[in-house]
Backbone as CSV, one residue per row, in Angstrom:
resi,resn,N_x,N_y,N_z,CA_x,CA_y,CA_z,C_x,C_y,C_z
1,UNK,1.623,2.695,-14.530,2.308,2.405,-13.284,2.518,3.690,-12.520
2,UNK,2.739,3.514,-11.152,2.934,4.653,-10.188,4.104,5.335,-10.473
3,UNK,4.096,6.821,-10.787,5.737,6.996,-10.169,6.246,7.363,-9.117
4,UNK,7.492,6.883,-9.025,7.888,6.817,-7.474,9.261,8.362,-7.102
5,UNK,9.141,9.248,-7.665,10.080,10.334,-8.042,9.523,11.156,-6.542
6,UNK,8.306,10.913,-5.836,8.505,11.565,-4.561,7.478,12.955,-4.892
7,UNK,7.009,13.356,-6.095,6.554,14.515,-6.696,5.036,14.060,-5.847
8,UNK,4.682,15.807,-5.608,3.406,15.832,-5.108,2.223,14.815,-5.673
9,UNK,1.915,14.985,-7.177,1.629,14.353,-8.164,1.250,12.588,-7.339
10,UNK,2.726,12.113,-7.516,2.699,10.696,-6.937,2.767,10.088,-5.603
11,UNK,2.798,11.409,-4.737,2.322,10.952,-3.668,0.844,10.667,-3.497
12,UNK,0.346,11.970,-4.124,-1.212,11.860,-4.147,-1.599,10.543,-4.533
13,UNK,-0.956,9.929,-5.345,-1.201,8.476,-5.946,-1.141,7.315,-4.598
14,UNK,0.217,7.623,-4.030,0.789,6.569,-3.055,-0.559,6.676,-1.479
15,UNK,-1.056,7.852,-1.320,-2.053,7.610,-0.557,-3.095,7.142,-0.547
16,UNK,-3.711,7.491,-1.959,-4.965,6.501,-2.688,-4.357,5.341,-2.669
17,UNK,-3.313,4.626,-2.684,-3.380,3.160,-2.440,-3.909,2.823,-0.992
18,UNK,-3.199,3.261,-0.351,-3.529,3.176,1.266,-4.993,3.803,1.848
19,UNK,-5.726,4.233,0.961,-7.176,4.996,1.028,-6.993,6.479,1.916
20,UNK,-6.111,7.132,1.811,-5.840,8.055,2.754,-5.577,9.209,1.997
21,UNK,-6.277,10.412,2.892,-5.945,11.857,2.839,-4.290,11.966,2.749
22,UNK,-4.321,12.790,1.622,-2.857,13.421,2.132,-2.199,13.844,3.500
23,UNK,-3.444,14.447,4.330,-3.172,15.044,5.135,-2.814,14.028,6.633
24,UNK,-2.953,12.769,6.469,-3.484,11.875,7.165,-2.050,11.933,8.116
25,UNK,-2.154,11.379,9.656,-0.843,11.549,10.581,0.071,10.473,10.590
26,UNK,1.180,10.766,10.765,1.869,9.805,10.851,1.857,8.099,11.662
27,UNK,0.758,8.638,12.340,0.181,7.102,12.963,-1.222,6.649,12.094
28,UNK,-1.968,7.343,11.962,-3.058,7.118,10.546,-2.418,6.221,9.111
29,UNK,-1.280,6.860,8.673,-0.416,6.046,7.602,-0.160,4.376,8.005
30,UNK,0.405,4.713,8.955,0.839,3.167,9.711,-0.423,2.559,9.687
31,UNK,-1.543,2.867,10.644,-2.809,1.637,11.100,-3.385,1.560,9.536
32,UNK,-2.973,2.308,8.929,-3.837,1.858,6.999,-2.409,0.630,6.802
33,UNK,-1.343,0.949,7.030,-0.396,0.183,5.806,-0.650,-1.215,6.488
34,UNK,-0.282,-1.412,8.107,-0.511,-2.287,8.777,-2.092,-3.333,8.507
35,UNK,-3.069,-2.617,8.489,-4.694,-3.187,7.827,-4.308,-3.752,6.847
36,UNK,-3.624,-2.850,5.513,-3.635,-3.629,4.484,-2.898,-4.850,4.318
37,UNK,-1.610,-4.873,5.069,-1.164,-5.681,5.078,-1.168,-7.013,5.322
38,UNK,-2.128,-6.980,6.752,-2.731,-8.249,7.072,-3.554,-8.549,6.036
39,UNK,-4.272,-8.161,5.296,-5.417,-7.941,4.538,-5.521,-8.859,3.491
40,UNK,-3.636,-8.206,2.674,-3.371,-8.718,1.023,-2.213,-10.032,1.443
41,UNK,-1.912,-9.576,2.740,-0.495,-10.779,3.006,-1.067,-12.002,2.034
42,UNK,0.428,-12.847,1.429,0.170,-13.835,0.438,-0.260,-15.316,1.558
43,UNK,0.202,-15.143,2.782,0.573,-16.190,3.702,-0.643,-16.354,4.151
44,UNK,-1.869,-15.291,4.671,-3.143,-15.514,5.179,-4.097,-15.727,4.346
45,UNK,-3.998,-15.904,2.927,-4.804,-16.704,1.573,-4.390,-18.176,1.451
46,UNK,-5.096,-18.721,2.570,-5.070,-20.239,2.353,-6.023,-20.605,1.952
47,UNK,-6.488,-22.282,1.110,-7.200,-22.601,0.138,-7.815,-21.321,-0.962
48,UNK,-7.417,-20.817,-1.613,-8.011,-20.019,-2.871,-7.160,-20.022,-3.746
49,UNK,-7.664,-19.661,-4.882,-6.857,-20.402,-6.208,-5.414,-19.265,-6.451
50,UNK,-4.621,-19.739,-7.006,-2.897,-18.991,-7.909,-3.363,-17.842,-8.406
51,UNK,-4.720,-17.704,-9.353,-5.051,-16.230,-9.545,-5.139,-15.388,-8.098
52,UNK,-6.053,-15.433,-7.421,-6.120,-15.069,-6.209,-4.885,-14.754,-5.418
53,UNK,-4.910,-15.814,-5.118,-3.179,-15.463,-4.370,-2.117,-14.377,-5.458
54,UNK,-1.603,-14.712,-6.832,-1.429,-13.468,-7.162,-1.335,-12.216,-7.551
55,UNK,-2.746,-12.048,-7.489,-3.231,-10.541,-7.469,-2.901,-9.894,-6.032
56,UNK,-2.788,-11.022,-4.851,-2.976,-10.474,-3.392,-1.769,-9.887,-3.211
57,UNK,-0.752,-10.699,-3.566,0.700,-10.555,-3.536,1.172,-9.190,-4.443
58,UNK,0.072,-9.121,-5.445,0.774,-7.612,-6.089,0.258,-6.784,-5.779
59,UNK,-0.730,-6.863,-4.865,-1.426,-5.438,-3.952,-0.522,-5.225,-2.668
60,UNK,-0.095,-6.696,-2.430,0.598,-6.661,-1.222,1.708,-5.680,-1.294
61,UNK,2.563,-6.102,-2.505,3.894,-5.349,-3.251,3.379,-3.720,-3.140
62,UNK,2.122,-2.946,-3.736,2.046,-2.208,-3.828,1.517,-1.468,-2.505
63,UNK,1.017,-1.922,-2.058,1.034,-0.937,-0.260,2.319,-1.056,0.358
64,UNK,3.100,-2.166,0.164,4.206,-2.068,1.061,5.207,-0.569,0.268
65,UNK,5.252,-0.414,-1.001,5.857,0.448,-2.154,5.329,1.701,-1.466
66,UNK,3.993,1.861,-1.331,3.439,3.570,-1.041,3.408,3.498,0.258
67,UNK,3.951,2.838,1.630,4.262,3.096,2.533,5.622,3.786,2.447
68,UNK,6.749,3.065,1.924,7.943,3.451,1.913,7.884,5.321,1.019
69,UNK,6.898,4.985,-0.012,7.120,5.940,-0.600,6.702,7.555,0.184
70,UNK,5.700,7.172,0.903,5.306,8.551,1.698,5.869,8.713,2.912
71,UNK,6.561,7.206,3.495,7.271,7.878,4.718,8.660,8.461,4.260
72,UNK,9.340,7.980,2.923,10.562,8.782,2.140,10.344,10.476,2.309
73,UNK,9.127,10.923,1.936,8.220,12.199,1.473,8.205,12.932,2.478
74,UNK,7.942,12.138,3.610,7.872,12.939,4.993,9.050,13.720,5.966
């Protein structure tokens, strides 16, 4: 699991969720978290099966987690 302690270490982690450079701008962070979001949302997986839907929902959980976590960082 990720840790969330804010350490260089796990930020580096929290941006690889979001596919992003460390270095990436504060509006770059957003248009990734925002993409993903529409992306994994549990609500825009209509007809596909309970597996599906919750794997989406725990990717969902985890971009929404490394948004908070790198705008904390910033």
């Amino acid at each position: 699991m990720f840790l969330s302690d804010g350490t260089a270490n796990s930020l580096d982690k929290w941006f690889a969720i979001l596919e992003l450079d460390k270095d990436a701008s504060n509006d770059d962070i957003k248009k990734a978290h925002r993409k993903m979001v529409i992306k994994y949302h549990p609500d825009k997986l209509q007809g596909v099966s309970q597996d599906i839907k919750r794997l989406a929902e725990e990717k969902f959980l985890l971009v929404q987690k490394a948004y908070e976590n790198i705008m904390k960082g910033r």
